[in-house]
C-alpha positions in Angstrom: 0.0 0.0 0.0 1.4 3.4 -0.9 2.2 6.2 1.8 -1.1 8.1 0.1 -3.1 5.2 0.9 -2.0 5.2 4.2 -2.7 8.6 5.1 -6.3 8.0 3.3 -6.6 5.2 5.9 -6.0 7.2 8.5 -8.5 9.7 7.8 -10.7 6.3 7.5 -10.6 6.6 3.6 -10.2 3.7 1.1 -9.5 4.5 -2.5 -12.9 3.2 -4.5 -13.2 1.2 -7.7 -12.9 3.9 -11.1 -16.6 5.3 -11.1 -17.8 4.2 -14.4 -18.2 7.1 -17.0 -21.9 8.1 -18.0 -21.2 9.1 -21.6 -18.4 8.4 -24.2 -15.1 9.0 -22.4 -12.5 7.4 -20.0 -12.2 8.4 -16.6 -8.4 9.0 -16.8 -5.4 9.2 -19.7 -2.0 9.1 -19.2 0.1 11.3 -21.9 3.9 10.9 -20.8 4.4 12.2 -17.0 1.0 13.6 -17.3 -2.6 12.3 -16.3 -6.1 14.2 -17.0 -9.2 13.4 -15.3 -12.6 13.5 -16.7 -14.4 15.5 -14.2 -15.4 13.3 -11.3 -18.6 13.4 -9.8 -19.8 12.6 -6.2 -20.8 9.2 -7.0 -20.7 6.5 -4.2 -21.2 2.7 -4.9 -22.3 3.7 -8.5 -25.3 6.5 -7.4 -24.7 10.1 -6.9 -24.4 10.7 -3.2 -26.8 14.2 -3.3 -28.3 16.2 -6.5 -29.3 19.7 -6.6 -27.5 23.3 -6.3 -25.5 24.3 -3.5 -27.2 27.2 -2.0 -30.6 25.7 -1.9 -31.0 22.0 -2.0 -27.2 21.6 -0.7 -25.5 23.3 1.9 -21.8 24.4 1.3 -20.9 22.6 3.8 -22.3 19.1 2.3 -21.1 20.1 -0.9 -17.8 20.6 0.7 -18.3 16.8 1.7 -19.2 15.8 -1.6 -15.9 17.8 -3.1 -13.9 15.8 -1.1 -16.0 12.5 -2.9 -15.2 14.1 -6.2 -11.3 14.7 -5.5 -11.6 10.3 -3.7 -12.7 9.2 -7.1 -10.2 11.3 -9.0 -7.9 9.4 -6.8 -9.1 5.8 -8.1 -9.3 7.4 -11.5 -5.6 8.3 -11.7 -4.4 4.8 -9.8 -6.4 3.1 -12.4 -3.9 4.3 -14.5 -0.8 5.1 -12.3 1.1 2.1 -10.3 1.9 4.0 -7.5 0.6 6.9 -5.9 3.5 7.8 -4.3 4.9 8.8 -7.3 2.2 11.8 -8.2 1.8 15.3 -7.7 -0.9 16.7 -8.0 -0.9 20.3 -10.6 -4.2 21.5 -11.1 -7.6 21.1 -9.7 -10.8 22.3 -11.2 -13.8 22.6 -9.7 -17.2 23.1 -10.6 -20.0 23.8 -8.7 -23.8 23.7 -9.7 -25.3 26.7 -7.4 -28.2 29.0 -7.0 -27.8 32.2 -8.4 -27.6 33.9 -5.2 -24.3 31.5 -4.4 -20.7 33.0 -4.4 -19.0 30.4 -2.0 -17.6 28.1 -4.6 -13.9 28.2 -3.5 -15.1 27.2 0.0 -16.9 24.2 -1.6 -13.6 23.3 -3.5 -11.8 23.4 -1.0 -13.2 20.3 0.1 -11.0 18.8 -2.2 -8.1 20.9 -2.4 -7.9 19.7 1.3 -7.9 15.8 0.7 -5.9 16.2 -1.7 -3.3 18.0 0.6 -3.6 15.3 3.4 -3.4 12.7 0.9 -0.2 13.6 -1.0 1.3 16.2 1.8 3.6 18.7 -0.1 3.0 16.8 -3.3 -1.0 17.7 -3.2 -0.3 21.6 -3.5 -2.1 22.7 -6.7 -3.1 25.5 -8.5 -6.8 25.6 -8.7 -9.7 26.8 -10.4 -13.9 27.3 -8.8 -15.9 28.0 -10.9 -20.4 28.5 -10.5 -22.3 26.5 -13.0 -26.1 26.5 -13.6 -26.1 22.5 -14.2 -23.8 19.2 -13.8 -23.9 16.5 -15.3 -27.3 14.3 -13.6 -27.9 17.1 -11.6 -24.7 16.7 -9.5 -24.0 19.3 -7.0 -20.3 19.5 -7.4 -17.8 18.1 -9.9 -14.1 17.8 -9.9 -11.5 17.3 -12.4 -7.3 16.7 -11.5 -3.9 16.9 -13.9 -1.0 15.3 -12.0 2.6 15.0 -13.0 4.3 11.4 -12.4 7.8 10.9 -11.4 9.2 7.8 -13.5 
């Protein structure tokens, strides 16, 4: 098991199976020492953990939870892919988050993974980031991530 693993353990984490894509794309691709991928969405044991917009249905701080979903699965999706974890670092995250028009909090929601991703990898999860409001995700998800990582041969 990988130190990132570990530290996912201790926070009472496991990394989950690659969340199956819901149109025609892959979840993750490798391009020499870089992996995209596909924006993740909160989905747990194949169902979306909560739908709706954060700021009315969803409070920021469950969509902060569900961030932290999004940035678990881009996780899986980059090990699918990646033999050890150990040997990423993570770039650039990119949030998006579906929210009521009255809703400006969207880099408290992504933090939510910016933060698992930090405890995960330690000095190797700093990132440069990106939140960004939507009016709509994919299956009315609340919050979506997406992850480029550099991997040391």
């Amino acid at each position: 098991m990988s130190e990132v693993e570990n530290r996912l353990s201790e926070l009472g984490l496991t990394v989950p199976a690659v969340a199956a894509p819901v149109a025609a794309y892959v979840p993750a691709i490798r391009d020499g020492n870089i992996v995209m991928t596909s924006g993740q969405l909160p989905m747990v044991d194949g169902k979306l953990a909560a739908t709706g917009k954060v700021g009315a249905e969803v409070s920021p701080e469950d969509a902060a939870q569900l961030a932290q979903t999004c940035a678990l699965n881009a996780i899986a999706a980059v090990k699918s892919i990646v033999d050890d974890l150990d040997s990423v670092r993570v770039v650039k995250v990119v949030g998006f988050v579906a929210s009521d028009p009255s809703f400006t909090g969207q880099p408290a929601v992504i933090n939510g993974a910016s933060e698992l991703f930090a405890k995960a990898f330690g000095e190797n999860g700093a990132h440069a980031r990106s939140a960004v409001g939507v009016a709509v995700l994919p299956l009315d998800a609340p919050v979506e991530v997406e992850v480029t990582v550099s991997v040391r041969d």
